[in-house]
PALUM-624176 format. One record per residue: residue number from 0; chain; x, z, y of N, C-alpha, C in turn. Coordinates in nm, 3 decimals. Example, Ala and Ser with C-alpha at 12.3 -4.5 7.8 and 13.67 -1.06 7.14 Angstrom:
2
R  0  A  1.319  0.780  -0.569  1.230  0.780  -0.450  1.320  0.780  -0.330
R  1  A  1.285  0.708  -0.225  1.367  0.714  -0.106  1.290  0.787  0.003
This chain:
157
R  0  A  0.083  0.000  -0.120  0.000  0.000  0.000  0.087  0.000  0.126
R  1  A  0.194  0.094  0.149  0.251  0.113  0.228  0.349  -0.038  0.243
R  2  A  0.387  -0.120  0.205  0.461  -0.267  0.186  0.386  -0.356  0.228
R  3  A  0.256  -0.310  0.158  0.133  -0.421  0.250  0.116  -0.368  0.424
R  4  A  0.111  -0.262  0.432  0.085  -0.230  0.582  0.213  -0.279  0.637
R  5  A  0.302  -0.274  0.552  0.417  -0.283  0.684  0.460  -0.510  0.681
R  6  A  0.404  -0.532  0.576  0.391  -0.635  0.593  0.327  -0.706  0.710
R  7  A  0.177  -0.649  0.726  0.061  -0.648  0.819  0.115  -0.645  0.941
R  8  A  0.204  -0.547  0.971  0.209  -0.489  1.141  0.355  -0.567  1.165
R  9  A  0.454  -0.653  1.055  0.576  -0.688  1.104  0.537  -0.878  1.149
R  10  A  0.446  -0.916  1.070  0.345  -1.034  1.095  0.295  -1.001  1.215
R  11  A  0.265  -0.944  1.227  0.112  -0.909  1.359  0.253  -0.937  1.503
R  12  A  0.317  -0.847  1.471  0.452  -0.830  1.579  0.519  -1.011  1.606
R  13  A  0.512  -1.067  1.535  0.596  -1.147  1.503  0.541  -1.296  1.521
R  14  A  0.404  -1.307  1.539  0.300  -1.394  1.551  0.257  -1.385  1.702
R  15  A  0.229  -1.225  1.728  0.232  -1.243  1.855  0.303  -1.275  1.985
R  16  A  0.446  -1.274  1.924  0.584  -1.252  1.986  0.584  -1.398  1.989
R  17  A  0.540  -1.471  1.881  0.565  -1.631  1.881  0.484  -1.709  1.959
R  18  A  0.357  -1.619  1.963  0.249  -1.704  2.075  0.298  -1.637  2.232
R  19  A  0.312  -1.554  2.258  0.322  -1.566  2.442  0.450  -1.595  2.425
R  20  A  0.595  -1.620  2.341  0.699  -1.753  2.387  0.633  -1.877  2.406
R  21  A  0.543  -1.890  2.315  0.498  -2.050  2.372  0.399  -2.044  2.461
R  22  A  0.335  -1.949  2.510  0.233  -1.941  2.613  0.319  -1.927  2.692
R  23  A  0.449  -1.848  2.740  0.562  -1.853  2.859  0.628  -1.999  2.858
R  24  A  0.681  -2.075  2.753  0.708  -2.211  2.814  0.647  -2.324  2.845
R  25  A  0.477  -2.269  2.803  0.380  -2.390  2.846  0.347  -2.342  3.005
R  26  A  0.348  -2.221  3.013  0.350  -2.161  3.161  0.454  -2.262  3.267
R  27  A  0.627  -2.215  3.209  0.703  -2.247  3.306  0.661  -2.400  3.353
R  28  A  0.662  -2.476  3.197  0.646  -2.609  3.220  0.524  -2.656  3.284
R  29  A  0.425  -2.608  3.308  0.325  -2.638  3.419  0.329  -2.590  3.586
R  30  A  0.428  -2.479  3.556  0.470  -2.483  3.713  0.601  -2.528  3.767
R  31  A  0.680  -2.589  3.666  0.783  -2.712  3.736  0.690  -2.802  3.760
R  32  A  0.593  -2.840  3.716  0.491  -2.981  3.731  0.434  -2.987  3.824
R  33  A  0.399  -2.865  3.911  0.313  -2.833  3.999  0.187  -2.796  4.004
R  34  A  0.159  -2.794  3.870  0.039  -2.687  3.830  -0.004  -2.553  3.793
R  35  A  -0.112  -2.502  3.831  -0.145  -2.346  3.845  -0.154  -2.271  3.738
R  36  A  -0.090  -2.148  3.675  -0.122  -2.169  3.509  -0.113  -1.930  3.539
R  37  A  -0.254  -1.909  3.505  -0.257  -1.806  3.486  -0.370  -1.741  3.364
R  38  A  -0.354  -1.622  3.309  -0.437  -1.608  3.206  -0.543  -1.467  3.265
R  39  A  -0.621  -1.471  3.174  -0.698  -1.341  3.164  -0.680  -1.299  3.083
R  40  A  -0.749  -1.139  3.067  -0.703  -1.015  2.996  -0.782  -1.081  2.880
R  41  A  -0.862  -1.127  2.871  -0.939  -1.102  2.708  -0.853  -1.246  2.626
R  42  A  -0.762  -1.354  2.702  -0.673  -1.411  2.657  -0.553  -1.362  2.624
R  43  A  -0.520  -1.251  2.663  -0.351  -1.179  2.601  -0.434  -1.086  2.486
R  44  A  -0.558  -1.040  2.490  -0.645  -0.951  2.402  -0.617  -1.037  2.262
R  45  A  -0.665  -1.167  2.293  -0.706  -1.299  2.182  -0.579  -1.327  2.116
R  46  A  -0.446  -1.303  2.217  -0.326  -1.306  2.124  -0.235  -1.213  2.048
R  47  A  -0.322  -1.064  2.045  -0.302  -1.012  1.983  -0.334  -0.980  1.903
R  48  A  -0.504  -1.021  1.888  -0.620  -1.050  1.747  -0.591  -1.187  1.661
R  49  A  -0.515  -1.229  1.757  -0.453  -1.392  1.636  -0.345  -1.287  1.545
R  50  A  -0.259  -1.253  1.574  -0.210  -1.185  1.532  -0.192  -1.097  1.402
R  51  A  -0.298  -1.017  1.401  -0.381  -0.919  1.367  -0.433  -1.049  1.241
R  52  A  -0.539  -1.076  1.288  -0.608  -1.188  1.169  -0.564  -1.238  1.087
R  53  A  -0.425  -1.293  1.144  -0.325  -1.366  1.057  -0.206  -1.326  0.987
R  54  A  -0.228  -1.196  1.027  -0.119  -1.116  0.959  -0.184  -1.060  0.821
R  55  A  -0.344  -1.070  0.846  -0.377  -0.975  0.709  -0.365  -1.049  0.568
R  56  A  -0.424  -1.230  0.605  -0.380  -1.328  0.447  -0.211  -1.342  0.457
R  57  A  -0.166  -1.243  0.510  -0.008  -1.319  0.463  0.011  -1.182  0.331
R  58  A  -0.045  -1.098  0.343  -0.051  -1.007  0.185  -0.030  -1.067  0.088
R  59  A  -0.120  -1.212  0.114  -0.181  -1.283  -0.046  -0.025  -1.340  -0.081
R  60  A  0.035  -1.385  0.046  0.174  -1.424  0.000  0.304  -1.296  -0.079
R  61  A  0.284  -1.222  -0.035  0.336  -1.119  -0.125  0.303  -1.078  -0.183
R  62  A  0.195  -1.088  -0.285  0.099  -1.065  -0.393  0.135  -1.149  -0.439
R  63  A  0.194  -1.281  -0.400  0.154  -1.427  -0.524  0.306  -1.442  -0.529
R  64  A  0.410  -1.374  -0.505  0.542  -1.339  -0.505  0.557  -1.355  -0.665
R  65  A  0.507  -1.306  -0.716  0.542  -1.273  -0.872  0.487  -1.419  -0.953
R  66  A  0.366  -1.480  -0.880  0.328  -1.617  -0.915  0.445  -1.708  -1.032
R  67  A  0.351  -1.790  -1.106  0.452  -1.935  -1.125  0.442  -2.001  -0.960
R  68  A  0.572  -2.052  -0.981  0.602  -2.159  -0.860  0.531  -2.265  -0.802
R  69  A  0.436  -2.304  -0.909  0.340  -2.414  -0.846  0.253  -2.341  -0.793
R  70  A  0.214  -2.233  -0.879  0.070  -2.125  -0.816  0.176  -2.102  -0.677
R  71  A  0.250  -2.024  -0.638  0.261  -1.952  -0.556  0.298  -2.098  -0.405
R  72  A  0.326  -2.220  -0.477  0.341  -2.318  -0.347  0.212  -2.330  -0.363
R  73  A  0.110  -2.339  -0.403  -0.030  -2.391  -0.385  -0.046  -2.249  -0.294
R  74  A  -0.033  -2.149  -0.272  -0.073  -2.044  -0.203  -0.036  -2.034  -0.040
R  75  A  0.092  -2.080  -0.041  0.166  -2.118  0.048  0.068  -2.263  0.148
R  76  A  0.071  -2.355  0.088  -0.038  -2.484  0.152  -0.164  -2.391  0.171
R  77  A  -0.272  -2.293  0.093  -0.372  -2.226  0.155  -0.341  -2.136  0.269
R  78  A  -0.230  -2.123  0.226  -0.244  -1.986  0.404  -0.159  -2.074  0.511
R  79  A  -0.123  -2.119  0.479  -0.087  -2.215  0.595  -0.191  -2.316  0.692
R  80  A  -0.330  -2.344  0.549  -0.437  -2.402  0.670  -0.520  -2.310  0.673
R  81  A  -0.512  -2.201  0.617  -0.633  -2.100  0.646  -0.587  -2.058  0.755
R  82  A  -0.456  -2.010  0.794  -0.378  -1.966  0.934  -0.422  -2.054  1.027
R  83  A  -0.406  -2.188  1.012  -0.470  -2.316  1.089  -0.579  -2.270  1.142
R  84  A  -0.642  -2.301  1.068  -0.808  -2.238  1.073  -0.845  -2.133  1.169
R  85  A  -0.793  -2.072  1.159  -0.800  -1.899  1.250  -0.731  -1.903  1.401
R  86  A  -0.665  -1.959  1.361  -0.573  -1.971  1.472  -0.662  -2.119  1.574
R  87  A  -0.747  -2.227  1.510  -0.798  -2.289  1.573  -0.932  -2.227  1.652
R  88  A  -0.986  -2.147  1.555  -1.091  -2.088  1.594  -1.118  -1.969  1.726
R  89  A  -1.012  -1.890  1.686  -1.015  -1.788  1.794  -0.952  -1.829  1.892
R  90  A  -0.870  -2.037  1.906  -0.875  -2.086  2.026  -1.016  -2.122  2.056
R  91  A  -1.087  -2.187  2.030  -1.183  -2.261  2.067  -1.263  -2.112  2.123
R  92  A  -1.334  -1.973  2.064  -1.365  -1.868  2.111  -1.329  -1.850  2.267
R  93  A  -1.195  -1.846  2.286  -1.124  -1.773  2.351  -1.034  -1.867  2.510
R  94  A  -1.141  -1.995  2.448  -1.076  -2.102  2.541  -0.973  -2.140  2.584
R  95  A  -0.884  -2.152  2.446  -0.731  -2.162  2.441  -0.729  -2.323  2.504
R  96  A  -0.802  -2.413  2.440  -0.834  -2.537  2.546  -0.974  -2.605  2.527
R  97  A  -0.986  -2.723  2.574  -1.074  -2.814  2.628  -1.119  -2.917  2.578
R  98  A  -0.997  -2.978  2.550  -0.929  -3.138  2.523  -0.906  -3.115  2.419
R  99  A  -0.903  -3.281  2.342  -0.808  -3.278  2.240  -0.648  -3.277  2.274
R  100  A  -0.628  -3.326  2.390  -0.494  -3.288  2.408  -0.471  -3.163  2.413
R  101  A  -0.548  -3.051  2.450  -0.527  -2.883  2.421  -0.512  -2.850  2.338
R  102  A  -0.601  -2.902  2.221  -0.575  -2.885  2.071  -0.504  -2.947  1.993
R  103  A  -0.443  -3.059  2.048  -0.310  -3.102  1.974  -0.170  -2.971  2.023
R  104  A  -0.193  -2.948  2.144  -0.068  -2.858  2.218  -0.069  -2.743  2.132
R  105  A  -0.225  -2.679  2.123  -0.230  -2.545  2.036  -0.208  -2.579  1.896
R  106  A  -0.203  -2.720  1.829  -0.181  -2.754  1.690  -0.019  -2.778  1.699
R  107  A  0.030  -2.817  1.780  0.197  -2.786  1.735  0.254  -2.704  1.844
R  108  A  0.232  -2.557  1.883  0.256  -2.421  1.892  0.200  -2.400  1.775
R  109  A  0.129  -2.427  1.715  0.107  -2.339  1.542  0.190  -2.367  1.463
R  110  A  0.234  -2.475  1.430  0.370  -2.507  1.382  0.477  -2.495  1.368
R  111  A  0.515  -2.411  1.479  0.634  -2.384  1.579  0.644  -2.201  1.519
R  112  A  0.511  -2.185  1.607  0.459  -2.081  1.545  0.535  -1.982  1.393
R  113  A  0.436  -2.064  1.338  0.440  -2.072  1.168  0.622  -2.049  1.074
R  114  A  0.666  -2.161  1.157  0.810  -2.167  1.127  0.896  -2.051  1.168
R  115  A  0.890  -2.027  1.275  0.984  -1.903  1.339  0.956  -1.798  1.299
R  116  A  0.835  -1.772  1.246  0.733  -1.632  1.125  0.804  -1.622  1.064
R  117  A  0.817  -1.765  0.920  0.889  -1.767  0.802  1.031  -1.723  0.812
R  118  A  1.069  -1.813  0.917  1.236  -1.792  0.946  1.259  -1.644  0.941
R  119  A  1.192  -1.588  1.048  1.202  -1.453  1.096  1.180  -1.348  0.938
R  120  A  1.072  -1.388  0.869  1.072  -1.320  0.751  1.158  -1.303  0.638
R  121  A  1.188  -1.432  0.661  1.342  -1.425  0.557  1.443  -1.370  0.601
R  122  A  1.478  -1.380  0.708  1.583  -1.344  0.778  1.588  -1.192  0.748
R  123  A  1.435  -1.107  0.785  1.425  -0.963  0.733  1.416  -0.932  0.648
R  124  A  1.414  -1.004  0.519  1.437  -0.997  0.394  1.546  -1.007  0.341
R  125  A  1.651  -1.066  0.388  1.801  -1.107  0.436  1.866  -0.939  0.453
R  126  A  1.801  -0.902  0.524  1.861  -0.766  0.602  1.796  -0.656  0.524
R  127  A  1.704  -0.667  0.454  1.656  -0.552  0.395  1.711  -0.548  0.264
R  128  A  1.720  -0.695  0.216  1.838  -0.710  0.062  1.970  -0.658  0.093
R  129  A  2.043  -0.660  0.180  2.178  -0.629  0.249  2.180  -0.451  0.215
R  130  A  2.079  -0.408  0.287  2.108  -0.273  0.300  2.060  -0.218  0.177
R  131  A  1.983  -0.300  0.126  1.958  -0.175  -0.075  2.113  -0.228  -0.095
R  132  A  2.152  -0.351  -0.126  2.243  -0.344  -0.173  2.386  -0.271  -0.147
R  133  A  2.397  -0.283  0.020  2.509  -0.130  0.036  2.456  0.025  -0.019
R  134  A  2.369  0.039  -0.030  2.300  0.155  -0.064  2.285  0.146  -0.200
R  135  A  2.288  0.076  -0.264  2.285  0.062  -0.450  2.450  0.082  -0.491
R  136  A  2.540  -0.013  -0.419  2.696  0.024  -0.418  2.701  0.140  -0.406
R  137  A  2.650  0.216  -0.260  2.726  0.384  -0.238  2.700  0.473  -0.329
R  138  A  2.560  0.453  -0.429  2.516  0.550  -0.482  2.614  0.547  -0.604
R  139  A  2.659  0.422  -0.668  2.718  0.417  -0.779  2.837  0.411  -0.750
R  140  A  2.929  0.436  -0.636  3.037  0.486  -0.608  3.049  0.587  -0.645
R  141  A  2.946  0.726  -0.549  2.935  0.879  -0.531  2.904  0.933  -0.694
R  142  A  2.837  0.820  -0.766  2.798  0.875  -0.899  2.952  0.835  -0.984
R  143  A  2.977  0.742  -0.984  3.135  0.742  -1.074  3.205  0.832  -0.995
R  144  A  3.232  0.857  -0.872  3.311  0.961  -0.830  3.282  1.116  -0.893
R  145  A  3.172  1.110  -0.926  3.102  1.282  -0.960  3.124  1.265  -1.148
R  146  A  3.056  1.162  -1.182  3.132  1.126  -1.331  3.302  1.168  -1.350
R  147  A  3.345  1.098  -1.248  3.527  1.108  -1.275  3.568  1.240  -1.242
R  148  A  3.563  1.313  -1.196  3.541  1.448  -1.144  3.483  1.589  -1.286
R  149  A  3.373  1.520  -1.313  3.328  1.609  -1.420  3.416  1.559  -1.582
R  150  A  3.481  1.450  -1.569  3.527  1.407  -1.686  3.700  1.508  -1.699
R  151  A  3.732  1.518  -1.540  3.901  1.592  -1.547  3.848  1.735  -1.560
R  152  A  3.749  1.771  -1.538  3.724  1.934  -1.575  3.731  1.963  -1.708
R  153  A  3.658  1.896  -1.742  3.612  1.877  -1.939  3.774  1.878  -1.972
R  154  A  3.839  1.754  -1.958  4.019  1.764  -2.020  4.082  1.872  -1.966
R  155  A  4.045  1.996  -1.849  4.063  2.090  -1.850  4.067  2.171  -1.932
R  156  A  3.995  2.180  -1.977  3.884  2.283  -2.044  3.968  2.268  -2.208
């Protein structure tokens, strides 16, 4: 339970972190252009419930961890358009845009999105394998050290 929550809230962090970077460079880039670009509160609200939403089917991806490989890439293509999905929806709600050109812009920031998640997840998976593994070394250092130790008492003895 506790792996799933922390799954939940490092997604949620990490999704949201990915949407206002791309809400800050669609910003800058409309005011080098000379256009006016400001948000409302229930729009920074909406990017933290994308977030939130989309952080909760990424469980199914660490649930389907243990999968065969075709199951677990077929899981991978579902949460990737179910994420789609959610992420289209609580634009259209939330009047992320207008146009289809809005929704092409918000369809590759999801992309962008999506990628820098994964990256970012591996990467912390990267770092969390790192440290069991210094921590699996120290323990079986301190334990052959306490072995070697109790073995010269015994030839004491």
């Amino acid at each position: 339970m506790i792996e799933k929550l922390k799954v939940i809230l490092m997604t949620t962090m990490m999704i949201s972190f990915g949407i206002l970077v791309g809400v800050s460079v669609q910003g800058i880039i409309w005011h080098l252009s000379g256009k006016s670009f400001s948000m409302d509160w229930c729009q920074l609200l909406s990017i933290v419930l994308t977030g939130v939403v989309c952080a909760i089917p990424s469980v199914l991806i660490v649930i389907a961890r243990e999968w065969p490989k075709k199951k677990y890439i077929m899981m991978i293509v579902l949460h990737c358009v179910l994420l789609y999905a959610i992420v289209m929806t609580i634009g259209h709600i939330f009047n992320w845009f207008d146009t289809a050109a809005g929704a092409i812009a918000v369809s590759i920031e999801y992309v962008v999105v999506y990628a820098f998640v994964w990256l970012a997840t591996l990467w912390y998976g990267m770092y969390d394998q790192k440290n069991i593994n210094k921590a699996s070394a120290e323990y079986i250092l301190a334990l052959s050290k306490a072995l070697y130790c109790k073995s010269e008492e015994l030839l004491e003895i």
